[in-house]
KETOR-250116 format. One record per residue (C-alpha): residue number from 1; residue in three letters; x, z negated, y. Coordinates in nm, 2 decimals. Layout:
BEGIN
pado;fikol;u;w;v
NUM;Ala;X;Z;Y .
...
// end
This chain:
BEGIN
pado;fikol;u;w;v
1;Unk;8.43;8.68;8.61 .
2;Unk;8.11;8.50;8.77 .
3;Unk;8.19;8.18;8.88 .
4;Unk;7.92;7.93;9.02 .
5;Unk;8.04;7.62;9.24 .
6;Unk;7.67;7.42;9.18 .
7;Unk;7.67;7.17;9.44 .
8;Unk;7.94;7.24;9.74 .
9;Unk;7.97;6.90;9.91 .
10;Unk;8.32;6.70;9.93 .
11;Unk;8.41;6.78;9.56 .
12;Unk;8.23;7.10;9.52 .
13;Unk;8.35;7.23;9.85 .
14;Unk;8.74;7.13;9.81 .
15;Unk;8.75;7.35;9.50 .
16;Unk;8.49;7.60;9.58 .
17;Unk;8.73;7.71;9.90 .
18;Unk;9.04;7.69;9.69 .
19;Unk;8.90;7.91;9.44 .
20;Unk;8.76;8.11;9.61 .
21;Unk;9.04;8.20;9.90 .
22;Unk;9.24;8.33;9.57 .
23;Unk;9.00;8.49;9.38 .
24;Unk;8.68;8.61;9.59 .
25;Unk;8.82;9.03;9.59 .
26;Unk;8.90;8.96;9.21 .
27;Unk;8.57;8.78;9.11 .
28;Unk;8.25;8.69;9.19 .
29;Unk;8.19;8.32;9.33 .
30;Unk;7.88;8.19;9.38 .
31;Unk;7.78;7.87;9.62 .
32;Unk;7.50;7.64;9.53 .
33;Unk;7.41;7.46;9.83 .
34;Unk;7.10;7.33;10.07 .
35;Unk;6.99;7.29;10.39 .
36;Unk;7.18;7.37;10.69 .
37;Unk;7.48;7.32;10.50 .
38;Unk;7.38;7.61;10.29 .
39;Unk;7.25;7.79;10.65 .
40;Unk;7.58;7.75;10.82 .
41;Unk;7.79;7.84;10.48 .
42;Unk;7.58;8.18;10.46 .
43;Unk;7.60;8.27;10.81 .
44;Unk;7.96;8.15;10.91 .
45;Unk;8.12;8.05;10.56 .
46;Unk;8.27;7.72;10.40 .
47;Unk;8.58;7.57;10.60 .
48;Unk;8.78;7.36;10.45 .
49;Unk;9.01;7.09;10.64 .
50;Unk;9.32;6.99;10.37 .
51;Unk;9.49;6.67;10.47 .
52;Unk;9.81;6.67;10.60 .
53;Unk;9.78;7.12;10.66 .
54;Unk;9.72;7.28;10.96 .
55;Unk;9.57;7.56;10.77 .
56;Unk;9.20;7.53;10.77 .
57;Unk;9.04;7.72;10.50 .
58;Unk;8.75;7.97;10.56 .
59;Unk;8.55;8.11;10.29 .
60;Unk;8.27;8.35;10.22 .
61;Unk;8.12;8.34;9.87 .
62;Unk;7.97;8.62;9.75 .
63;Unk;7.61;8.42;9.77 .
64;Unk;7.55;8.08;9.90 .
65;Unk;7.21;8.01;9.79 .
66;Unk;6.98;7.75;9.69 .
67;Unk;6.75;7.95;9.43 .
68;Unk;6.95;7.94;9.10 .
69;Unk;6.74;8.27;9.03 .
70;Unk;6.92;8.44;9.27 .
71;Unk;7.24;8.44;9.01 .
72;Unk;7.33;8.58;8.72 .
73;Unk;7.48;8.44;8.40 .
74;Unk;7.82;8.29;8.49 .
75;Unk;8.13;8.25;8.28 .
76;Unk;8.19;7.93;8.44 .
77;Unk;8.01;7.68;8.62 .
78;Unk;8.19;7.38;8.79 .
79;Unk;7.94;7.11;8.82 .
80;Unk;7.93;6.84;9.14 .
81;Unk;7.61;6.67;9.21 .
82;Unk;7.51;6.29;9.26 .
83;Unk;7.41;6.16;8.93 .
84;Unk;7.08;6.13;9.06 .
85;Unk;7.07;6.50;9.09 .
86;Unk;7.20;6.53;8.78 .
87;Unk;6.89;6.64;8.58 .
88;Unk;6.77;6.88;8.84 .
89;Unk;7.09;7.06;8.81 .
90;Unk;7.11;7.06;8.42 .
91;Unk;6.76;7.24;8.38 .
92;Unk;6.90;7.52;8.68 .
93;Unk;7.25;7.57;8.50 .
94;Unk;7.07;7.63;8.15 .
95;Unk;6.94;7.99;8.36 .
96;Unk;7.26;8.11;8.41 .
97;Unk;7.44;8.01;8.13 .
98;Unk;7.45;8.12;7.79 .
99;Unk;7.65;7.99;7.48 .
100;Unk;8.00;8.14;7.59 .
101;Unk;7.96;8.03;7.94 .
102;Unk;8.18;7.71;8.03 .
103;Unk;8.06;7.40;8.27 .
104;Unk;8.33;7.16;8.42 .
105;Unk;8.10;6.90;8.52 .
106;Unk;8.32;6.70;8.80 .
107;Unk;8.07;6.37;8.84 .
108;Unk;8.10;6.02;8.86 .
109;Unk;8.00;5.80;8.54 .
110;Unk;8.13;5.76;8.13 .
111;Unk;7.87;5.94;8.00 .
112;Unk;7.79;6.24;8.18 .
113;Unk;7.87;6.43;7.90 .
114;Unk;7.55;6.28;7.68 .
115;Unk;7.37;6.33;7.98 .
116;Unk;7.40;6.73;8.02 .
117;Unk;7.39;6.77;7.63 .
118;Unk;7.02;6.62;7.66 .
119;Unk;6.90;6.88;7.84 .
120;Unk;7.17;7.15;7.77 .
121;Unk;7.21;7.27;7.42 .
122;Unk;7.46;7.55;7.46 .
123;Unk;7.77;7.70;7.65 .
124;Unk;8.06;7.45;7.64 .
125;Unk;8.07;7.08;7.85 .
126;Unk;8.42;7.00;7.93 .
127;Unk;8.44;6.60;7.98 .
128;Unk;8.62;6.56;8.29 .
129;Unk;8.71;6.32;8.63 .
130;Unk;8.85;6.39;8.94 .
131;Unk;9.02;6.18;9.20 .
132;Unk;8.97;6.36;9.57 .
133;Unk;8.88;6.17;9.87 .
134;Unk;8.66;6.49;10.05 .
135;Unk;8.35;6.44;10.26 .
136;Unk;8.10;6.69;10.46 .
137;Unk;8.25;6.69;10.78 .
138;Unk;7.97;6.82;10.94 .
139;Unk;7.74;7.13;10.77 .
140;Unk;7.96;7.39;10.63 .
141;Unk;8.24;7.21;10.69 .
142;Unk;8.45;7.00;10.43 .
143;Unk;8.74;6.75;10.55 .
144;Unk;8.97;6.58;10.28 .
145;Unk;9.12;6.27;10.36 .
146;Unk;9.28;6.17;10.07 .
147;Unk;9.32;6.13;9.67 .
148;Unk;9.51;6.33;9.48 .
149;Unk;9.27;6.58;9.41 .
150;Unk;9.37;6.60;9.05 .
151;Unk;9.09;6.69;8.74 .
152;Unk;9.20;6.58;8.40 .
153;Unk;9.00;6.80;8.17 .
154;Unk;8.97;6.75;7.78 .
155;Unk;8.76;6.93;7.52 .
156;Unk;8.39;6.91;7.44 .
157;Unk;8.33;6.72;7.07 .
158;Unk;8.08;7.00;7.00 .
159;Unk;8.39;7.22;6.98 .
160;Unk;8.70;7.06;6.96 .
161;Unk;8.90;7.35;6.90 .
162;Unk;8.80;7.56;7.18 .
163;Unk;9.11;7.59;7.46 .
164;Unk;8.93;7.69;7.84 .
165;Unk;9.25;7.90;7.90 .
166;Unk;9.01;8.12;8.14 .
167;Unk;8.92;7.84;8.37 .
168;Unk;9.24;7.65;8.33 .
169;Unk;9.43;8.02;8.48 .
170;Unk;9.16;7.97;8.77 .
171;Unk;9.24;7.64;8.86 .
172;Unk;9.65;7.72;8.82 .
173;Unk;9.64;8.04;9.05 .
174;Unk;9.38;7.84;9.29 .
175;Unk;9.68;7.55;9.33 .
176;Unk;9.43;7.34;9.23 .
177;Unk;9.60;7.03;9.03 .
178;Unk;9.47;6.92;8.67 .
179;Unk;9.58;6.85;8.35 .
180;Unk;9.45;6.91;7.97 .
181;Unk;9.43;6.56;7.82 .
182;Unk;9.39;6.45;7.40 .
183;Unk;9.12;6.20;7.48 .
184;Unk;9.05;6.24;7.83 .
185;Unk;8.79;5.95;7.75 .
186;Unk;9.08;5.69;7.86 .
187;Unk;9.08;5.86;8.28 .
188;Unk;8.71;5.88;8.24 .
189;Unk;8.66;5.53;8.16 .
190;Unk;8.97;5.35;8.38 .
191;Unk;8.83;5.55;8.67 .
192;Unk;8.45;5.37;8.55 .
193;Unk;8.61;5.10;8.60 .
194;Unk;8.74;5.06;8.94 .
195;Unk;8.47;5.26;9.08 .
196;Unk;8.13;5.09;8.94 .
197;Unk;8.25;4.72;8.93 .
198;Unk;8.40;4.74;9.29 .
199;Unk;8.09;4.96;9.39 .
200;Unk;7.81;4.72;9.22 .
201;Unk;7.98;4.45;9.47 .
202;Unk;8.03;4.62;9.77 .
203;Unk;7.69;4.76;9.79 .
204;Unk;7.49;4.44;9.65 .
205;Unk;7.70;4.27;9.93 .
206;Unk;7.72;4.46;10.18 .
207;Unk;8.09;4.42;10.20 .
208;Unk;8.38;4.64;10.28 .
209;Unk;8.68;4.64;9.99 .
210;Unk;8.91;4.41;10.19 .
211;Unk;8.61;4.17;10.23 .
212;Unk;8.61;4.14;9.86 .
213;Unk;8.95;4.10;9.80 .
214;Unk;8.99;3.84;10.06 .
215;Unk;8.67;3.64;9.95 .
216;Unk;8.77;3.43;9.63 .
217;Unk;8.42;3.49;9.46 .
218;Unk;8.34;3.80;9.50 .
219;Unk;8.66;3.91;9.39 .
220;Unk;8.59;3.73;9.06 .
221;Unk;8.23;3.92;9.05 .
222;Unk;8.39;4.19;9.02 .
223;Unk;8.65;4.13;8.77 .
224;Unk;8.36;3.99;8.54 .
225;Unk;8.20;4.36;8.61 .
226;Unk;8.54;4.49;8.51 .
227;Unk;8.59;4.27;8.16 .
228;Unk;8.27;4.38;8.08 .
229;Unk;8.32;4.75;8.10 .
230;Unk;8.60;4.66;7.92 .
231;Unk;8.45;4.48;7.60 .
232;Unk;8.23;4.82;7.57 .
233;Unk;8.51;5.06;7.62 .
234;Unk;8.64;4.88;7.29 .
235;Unk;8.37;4.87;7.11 .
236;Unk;8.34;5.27;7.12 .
237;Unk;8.74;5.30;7.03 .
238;Unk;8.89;5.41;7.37 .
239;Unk;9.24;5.28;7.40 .
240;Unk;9.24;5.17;7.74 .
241;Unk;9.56;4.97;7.84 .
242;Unk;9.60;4.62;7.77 .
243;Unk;9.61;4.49;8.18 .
244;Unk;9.37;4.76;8.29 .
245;Unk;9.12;4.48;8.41 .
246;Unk;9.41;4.36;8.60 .
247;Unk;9.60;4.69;8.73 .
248;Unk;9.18;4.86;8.81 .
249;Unk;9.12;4.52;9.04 .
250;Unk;9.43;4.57;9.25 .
251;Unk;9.39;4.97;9.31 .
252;Unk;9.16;4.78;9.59 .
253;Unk;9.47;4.75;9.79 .
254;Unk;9.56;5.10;9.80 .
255;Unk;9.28;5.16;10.05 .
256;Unk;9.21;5.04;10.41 .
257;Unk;9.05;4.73;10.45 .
258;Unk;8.74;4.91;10.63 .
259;Unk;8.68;5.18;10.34 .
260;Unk;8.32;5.14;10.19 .
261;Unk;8.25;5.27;9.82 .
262;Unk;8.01;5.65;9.77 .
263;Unk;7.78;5.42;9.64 .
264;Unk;7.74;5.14;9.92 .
265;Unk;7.74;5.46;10.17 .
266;Unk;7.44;5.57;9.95 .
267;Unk;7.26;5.29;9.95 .
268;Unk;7.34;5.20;10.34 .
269;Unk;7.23;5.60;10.43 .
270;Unk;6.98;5.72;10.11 .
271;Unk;6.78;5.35;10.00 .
272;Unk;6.66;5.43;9.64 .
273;Unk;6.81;5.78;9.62 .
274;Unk;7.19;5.64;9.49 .
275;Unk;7.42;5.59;9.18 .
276;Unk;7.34;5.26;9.06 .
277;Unk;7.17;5.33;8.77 .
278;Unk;7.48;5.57;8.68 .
279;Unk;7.71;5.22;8.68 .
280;Unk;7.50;4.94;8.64 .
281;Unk;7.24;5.09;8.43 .
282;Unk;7.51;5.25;8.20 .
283;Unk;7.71;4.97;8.14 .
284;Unk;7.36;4.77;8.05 .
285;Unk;7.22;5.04;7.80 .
286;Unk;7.53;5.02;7.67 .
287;Unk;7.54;4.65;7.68 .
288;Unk;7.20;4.58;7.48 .
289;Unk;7.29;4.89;7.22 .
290;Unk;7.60;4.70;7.10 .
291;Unk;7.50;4.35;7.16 .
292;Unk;7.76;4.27;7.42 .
293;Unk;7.69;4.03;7.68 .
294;Unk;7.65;4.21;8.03 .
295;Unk;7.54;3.91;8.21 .
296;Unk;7.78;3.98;8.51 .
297;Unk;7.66;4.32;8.59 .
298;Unk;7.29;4.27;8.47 .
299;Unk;7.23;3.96;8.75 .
300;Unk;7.45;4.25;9.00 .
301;Unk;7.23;4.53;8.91 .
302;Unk;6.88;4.27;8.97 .
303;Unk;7.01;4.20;9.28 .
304;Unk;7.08;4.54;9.43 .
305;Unk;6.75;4.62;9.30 .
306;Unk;6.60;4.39;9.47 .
307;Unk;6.67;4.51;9.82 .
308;Unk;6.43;4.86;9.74 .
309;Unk;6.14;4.68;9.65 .
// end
């Protein structure tokens, strides 16, 4: 098979290597990368540092490249770009796919799915989330540093009866961890959740995730962000559990009191160029389409704004 990895940074890179130690004498694996990152991957290959393994993982696709014309048609594509390079990446995939051809799309957001079908009319989109805590290291070099580095998978509505079992035997043979769900909708949207109310606040803030669980207010900022996301999570019939509000707020403890959200790294390193508009613009849209306050996360979203202009 020809497998692309499009997009080879934390996520990309952590199952890029994995697949591609097992299978790169079996199949073809292609990198999709830039830069120096790219540079060094080409020259010297992708390492990988796992947490808590003194194996460190070196790999050499078959092409690391950052022309998508330089590949073929691939059987599967796993997708891991910033949603802001979303787009971008949509109009390259639809060049080397074709309607049997299957895309695992392994972003942040609740409607990344709508997203690619905009631009995307064929091959099959697998709704999907991941929970991996992986970061470039330094070019060419990916370090994981914690998650569980699990992918719940569930079926695309344009075809609900088709089963991946090609890309699910690649992810089994790679040890990578994942799991086939009914309505995978339910991960997608408790993982929303915790990461775009608590990322709103950190980055509009400027504050850690123990700063906002020891400040009173902020704390309550973001639970509105979370009863929100919440109200519109009913309203389109996914059965998310009754004290998720409650159990997403508290997953703040499970991480050091220093740790900063992607999106308030983003907007400390990159300005403009960030996810905001993935979490506080989706849970608006969605707000004004169903006539559900957003108030919270609207007055969030203004103010976050307002630091770019």
């Amino acid at each position: 098979m020809k497998i692309c990895f499009y997009g080879v940074g934390g996520v990309g890179g952590y199952f890029g290597s994995l697949s591609a130690q097992r299978f790169n004498n079996e199949h073809d694996i292609y990198f999709i990368a830039r830069g120096k990152h790219k540079d060094i991957i080409s020259a010297n290959g992708l390492t990988l540092k796992k947490a808590g393994d003194a194996e460190i993982i070196n790999v050499k696709p078959k092409i690391c490249t950052d022309n998508i014309g330089d590949l073929p048609i691939c059987d599967i594509v796993v997708l891991s770009v910033k949603g802001y390079d979303l787009v971008n990446a949509i109009k390259d995939i639809a060049k080397i796919t074709n309607k049997d051809s299957v895309i695992l799309p392994l972003l942040n957001g609740v409607d990344i799915y709508d997203r690619i079908r905009k631009y995307l009319k064929t091959a099959i989109v697998l709704p999907s989330c991941v929970y991996i805590g992986t970061h470039i290291e330094n070019p060419g070099i990916i370090s994981q540093n914690g998650g569980n580095s699990k992918i719940l998978i569930g079926y695309d509505p344009l075809y609900p009866d088709f089963y991946p079992e090609s890309l699910l035997t690649i992810l089994k043979e790679s040890n990578i961890d994942f799991a086939w769900e009914d309505n995978v909708q339910v991960s997608i949207w408790s993982k929303f959740m915790f990461i775009a109310a608590y990322g709103l606040v950190t980055a509009t803030y400027e504050k850690t995730l123990g700063e906002i669980l020891e400040n009173s207010e902020l704390s309550q900022i973001t639970k509105s962000i979370m009863i929100e996301i919440e109200k519109i999570a009913k309203r389109l019939n996914i059965p998310l559990n009754s004290d998720i509000v409650e159990t997403s707020f508290l997953k703040g403890n499970q991480f050091p009191f220093e740790t900063k959200t992607s999106l308030q790294r983003d907007v400390e390193s990159k300005g403009k160029l960030n996810e905001a508009d993935i979490f506080g613009g989706t849970i608006i849209r969605y707000g004004d389409e169903f006539g559900i306050s957003v108030s919270n996360t609207r007055e969030i979203q203004k103010k976050l704004m307002t630091k770019f202009e």
